[in-house]
OpenMM code with the backbone's topology and positions (N, CA, C; nanometers):
from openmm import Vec3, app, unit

residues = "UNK UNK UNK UNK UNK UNK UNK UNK UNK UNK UNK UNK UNK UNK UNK UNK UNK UNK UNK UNK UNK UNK UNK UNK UNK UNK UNK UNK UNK UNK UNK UNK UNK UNK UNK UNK UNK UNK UNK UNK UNK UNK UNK UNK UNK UNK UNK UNK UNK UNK UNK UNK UNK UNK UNK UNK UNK UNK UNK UNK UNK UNK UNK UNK UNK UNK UNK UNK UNK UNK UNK UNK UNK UNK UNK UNK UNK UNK UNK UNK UNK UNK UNK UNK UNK UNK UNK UNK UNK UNK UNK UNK UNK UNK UNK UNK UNK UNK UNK UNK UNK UNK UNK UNK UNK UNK UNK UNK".split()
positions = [
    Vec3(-0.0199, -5.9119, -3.4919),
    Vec3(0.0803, -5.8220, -3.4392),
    Vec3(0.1518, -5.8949, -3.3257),
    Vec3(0.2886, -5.8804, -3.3470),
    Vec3(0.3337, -5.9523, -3.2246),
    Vec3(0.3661, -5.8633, -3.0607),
    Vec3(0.4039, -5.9236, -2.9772),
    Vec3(0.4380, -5.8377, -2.9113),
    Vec3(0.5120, -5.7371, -2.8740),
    Vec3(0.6415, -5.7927, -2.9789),
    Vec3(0.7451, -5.6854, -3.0012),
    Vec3(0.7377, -5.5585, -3.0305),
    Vec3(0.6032, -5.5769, -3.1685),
    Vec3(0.5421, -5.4939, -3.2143),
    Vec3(0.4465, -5.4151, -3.1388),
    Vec3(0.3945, -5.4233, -3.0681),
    Vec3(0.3033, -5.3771, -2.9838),
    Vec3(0.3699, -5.3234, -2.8477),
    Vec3(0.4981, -5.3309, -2.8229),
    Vec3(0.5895, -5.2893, -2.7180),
    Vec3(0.6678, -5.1700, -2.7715),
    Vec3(0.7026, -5.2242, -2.9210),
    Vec3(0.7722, -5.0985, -2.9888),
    Vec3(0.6412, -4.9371, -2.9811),
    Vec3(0.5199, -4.9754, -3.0491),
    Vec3(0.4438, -4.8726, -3.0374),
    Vec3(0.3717, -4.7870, -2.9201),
    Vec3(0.3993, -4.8925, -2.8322),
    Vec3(0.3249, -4.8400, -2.7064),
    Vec3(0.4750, -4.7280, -2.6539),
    Vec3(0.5985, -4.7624, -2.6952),
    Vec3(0.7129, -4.7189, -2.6250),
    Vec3(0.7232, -4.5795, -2.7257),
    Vec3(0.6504, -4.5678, -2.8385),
    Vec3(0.6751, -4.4563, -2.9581),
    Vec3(0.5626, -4.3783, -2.9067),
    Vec3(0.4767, -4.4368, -2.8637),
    Vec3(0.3716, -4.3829, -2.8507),
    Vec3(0.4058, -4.2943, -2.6927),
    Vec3(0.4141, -4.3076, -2.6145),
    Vec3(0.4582, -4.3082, -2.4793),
    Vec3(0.5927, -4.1665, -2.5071),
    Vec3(0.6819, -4.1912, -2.6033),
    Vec3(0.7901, -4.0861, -2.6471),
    Vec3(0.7238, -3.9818, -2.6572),
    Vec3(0.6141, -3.9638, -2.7866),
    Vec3(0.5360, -3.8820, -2.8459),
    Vec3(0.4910, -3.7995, -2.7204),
    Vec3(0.4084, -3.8967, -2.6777),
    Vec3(0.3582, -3.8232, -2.5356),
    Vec3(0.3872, -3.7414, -2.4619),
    Vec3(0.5493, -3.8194, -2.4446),
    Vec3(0.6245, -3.7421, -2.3008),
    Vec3(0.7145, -3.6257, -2.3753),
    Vec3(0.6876, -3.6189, -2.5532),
    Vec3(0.7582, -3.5035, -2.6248),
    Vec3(0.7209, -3.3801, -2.6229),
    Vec3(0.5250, -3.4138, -2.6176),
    Vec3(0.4688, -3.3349, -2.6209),
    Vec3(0.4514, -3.2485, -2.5123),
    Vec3(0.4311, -3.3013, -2.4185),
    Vec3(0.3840, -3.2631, -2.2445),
    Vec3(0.5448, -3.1888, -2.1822),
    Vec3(0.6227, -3.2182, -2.2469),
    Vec3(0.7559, -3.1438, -2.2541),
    Vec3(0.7312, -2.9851, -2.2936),
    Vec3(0.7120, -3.0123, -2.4689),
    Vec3(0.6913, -2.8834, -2.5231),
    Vec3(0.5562, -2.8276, -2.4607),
    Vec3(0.4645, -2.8581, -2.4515),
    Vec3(0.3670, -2.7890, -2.3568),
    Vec3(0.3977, -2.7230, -2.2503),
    Vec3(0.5255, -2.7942, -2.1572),
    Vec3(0.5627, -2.7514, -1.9882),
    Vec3(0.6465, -2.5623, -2.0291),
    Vec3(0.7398, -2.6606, -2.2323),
    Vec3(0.8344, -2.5552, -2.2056),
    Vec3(0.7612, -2.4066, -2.2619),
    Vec3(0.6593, -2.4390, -2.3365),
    Vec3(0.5487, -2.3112, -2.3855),
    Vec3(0.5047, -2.2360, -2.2781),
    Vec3(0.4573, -2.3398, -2.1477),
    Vec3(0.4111, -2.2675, -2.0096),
    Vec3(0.4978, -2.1608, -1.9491),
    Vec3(0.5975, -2.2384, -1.9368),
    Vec3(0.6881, -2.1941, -1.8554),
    Vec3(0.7473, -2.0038, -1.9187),
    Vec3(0.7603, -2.0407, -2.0877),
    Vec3(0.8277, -1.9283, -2.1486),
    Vec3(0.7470, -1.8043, -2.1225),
    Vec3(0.6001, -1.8541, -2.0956),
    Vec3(0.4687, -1.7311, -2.1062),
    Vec3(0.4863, -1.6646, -1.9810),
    Vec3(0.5163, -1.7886, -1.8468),
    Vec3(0.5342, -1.7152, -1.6790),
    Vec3(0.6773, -1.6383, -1.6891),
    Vec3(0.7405, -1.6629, -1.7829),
    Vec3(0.9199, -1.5760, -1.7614),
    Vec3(0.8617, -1.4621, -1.8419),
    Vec3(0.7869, -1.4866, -1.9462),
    Vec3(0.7400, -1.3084, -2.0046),
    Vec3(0.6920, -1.2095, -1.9439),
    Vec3(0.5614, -1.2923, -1.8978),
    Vec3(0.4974, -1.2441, -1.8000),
    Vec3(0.5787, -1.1744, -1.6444),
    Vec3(0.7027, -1.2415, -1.6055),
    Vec3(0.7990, -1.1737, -1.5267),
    Vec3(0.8565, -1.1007, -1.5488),
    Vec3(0.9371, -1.1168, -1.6564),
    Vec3(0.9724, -0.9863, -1.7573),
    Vec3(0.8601, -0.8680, -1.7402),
    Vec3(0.7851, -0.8806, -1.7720),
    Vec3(0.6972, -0.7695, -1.8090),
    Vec3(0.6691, -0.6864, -1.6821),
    Vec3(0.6479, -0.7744, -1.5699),
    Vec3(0.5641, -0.7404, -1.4371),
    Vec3(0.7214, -0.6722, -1.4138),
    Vec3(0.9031, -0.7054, -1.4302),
    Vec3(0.9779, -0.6677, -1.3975),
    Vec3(0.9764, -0.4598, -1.4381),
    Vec3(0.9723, -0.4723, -1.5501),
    Vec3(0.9908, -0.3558, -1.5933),
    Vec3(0.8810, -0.3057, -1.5559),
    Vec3(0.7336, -0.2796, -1.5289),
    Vec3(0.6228, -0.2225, -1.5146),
    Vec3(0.6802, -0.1809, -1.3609),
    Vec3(0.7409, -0.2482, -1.3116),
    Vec3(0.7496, -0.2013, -1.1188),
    Vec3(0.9083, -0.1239, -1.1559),
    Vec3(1.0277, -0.1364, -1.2298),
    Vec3(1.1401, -0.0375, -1.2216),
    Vec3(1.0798, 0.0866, -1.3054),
    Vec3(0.9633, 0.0721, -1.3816),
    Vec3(0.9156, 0.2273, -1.4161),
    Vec3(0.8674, 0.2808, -1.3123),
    Vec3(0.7615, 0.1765, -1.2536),
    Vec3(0.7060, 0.2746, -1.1337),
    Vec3(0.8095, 0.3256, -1.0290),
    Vec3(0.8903, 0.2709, -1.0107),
    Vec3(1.0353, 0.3004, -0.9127),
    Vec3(1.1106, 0.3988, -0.9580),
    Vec3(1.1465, 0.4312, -1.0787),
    Vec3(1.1741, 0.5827, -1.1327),
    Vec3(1.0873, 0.6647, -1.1371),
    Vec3(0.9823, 0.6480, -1.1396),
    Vec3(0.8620, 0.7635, -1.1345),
    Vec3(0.8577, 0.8202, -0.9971),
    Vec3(0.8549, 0.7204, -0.8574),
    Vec3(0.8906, 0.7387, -0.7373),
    Vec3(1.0064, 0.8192, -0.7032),
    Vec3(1.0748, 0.7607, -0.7351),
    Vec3(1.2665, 0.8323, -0.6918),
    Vec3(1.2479, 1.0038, -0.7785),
    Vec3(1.1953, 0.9914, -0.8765),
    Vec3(1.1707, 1.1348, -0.9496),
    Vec3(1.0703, 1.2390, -0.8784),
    Vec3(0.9703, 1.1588, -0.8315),
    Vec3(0.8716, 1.2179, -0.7121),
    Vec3(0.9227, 1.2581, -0.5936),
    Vec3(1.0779, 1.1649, -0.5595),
    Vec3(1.1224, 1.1963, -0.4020),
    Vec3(1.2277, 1.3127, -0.4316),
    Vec3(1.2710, 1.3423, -0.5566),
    Vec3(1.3819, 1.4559, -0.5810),
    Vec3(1.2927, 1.5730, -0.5841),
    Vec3(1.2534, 1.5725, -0.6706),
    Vec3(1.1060, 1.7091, -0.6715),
    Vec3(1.1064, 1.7524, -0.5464),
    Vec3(1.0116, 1.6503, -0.4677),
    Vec3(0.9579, 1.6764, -0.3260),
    Vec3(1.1100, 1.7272, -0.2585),
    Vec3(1.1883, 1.6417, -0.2455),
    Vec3(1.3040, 1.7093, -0.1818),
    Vec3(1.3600, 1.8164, -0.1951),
    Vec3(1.3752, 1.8734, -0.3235),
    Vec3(1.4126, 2.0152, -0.4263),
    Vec3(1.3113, 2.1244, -0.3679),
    Vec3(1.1712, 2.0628, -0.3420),
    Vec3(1.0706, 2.1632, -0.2804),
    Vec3(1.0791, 2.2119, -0.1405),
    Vec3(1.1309, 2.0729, -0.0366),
    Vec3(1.1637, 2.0713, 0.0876),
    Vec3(1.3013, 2.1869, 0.1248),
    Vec3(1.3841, 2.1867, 0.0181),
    Vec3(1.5038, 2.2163, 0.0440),
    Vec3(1.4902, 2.4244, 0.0159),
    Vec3(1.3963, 2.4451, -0.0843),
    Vec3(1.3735, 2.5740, -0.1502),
    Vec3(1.2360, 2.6508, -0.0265),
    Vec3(1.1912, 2.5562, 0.0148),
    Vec3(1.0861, 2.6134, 0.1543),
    Vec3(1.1615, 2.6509, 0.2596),
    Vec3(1.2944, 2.5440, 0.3453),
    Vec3(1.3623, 2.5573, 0.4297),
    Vec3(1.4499, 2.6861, 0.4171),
    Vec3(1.5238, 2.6721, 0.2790),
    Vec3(1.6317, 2.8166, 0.2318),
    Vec3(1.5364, 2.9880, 0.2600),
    Vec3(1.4069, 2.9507, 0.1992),
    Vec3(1.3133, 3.0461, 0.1925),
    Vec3(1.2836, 3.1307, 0.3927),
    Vec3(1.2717, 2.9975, 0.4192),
    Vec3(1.2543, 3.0095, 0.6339),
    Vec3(1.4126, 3.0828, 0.6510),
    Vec3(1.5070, 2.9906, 0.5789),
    Vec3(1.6080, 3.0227, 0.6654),
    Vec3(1.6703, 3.1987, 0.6655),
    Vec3(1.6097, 3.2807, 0.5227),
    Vec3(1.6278, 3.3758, 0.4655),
    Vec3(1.5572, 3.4837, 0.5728),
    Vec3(1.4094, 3.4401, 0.6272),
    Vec3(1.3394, 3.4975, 0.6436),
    Vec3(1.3703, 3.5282, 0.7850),
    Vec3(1.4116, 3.3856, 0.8885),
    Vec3(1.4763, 3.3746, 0.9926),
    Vec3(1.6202, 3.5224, 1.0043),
    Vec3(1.6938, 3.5281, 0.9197),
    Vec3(1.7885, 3.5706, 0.9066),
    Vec3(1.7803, 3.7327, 0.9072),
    Vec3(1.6576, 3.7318, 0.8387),
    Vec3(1.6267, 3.8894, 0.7886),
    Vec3(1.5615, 3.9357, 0.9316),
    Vec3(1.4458, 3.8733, 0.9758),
    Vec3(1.4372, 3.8692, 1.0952),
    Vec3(1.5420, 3.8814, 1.2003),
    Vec3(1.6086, 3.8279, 1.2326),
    Vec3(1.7131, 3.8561, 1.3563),
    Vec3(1.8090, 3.9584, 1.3803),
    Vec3(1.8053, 4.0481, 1.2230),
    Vec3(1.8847, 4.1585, 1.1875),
    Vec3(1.8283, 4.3139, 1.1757),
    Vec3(1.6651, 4.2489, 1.2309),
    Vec3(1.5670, 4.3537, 1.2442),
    Vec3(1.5974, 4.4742, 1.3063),
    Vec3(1.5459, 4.5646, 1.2868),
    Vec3(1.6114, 4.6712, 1.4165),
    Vec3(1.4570, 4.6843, 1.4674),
    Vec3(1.4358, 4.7221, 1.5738),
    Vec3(1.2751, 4.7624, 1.6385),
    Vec3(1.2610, 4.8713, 1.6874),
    Vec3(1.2907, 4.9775, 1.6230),
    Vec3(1.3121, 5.1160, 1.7360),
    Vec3(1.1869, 5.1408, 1.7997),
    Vec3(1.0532, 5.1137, 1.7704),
    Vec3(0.9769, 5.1754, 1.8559),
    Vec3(0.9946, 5.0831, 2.0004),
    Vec3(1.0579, 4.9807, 1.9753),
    Vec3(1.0776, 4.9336, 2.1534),
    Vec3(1.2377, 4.9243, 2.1973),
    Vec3(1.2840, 5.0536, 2.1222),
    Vec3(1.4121, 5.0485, 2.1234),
    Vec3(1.5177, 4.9447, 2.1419),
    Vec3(1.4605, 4.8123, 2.1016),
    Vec3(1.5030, 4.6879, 2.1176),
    Vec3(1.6065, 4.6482, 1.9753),
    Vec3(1.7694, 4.6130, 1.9942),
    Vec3(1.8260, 4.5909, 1.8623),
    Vec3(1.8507, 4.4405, 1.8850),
    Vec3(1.8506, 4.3642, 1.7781),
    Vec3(1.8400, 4.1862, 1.8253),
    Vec3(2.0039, 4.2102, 1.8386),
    Vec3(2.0654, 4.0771, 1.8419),
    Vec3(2.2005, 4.0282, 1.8900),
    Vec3(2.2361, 4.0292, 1.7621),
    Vec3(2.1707, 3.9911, 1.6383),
    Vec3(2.2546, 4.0345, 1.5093),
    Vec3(2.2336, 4.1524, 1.4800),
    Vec3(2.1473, 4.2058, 1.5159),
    Vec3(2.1828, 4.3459, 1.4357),
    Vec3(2.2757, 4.4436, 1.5009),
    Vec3(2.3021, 4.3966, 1.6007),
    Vec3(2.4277, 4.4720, 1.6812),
    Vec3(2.5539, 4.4125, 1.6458),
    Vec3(2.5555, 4.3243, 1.5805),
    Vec3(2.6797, 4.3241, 1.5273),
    Vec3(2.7479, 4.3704, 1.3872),
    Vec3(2.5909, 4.4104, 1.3435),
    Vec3(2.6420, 4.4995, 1.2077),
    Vec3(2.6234, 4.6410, 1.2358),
    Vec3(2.6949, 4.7536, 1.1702),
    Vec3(2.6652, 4.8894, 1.1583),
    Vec3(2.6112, 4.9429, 1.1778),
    Vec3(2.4873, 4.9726, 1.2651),
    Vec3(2.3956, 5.0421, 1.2134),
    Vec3(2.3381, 5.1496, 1.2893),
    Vec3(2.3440, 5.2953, 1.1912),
    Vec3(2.3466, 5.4108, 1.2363),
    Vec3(2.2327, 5.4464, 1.3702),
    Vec3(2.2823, 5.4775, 1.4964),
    Vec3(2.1808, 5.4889, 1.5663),
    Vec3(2.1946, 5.6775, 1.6051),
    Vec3(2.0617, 5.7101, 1.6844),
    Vec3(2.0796, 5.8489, 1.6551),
    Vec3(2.1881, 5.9103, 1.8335),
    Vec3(2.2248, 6.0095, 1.7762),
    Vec3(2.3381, 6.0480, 1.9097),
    Vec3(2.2485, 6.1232, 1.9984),
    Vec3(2.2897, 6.0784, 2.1699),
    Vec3(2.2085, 6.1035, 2.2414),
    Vec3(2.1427, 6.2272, 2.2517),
    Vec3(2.1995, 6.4204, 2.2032),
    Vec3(2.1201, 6.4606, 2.2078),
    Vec3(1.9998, 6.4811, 2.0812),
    Vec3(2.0208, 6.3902, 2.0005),
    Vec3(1.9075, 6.4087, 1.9244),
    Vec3(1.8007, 6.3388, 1.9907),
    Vec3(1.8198, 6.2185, 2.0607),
    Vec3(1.7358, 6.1620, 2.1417),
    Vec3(1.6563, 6.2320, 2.2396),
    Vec3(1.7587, 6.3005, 2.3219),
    Vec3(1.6873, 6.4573, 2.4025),
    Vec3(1.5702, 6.5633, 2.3308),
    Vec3(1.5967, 6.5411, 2.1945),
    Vec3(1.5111, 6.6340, 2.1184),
    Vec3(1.4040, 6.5723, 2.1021),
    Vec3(1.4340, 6.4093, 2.1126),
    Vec3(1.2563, 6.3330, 1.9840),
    Vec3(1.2027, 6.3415, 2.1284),
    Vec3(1.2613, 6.2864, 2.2399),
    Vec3(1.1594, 6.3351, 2.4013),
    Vec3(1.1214, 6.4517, 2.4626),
    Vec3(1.1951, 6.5468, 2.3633),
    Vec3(1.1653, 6.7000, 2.4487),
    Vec3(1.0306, 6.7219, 2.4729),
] * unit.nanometer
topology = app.Topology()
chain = topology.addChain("A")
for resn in residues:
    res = topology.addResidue(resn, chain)
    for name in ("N", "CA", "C"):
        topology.addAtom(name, app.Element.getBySymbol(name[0]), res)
């Protein structure tokens, strides 16, 4: 064998090599981009499941507050006659009070 010959194969041989360790890098590589892929979508599901958890919760926050604010409201429009006390809203609506001498009568 001459040397030519033995330069040619070592240089085919050496190709082969560096063909292979190529396709090996590019097999690696395709499995870590799947694998990213995959890990991508597994965390934007969990991130819609979240954001769907924070509307709920908020929808709940918002239907508790309306519920206070109703109750607040109904409250302040109270009338209290046994401490003959009328709040500041309920004096600004209508509301039938009795004329003083009937008042003379409930103290007679």
């Amino acid at each position: 064998m001459s040397a030519q010959q033995l330069r040619n194969e070592i240089r085919e041989s050496s190709e082969r090599e560096a063909s292979l360790i190529v396709r090996e890098a590019r097999a690696a590589g395709e499995e870590q981009l799947d694998a990213a892929r995959a890990e991508v979508r597994k965390l934007e599901s969990r991130l819609l499941e979240l954001e769907r958890a924070r509307r709920a919760h908020l929808a709940q926050l918002r239907q508790m507050a309306e519920r206070q604010l109703a109750e607040i409201t109904a409250a302040e429009q109270e009338v209290l006659p046994a401490l003959g006390v009328v709040s500041a809203a309920a004096r600004s609506i209508d509301v039938p009070r009795p004329s003083p001498a009937a008042e003379r009568v409930e103290q007679g």
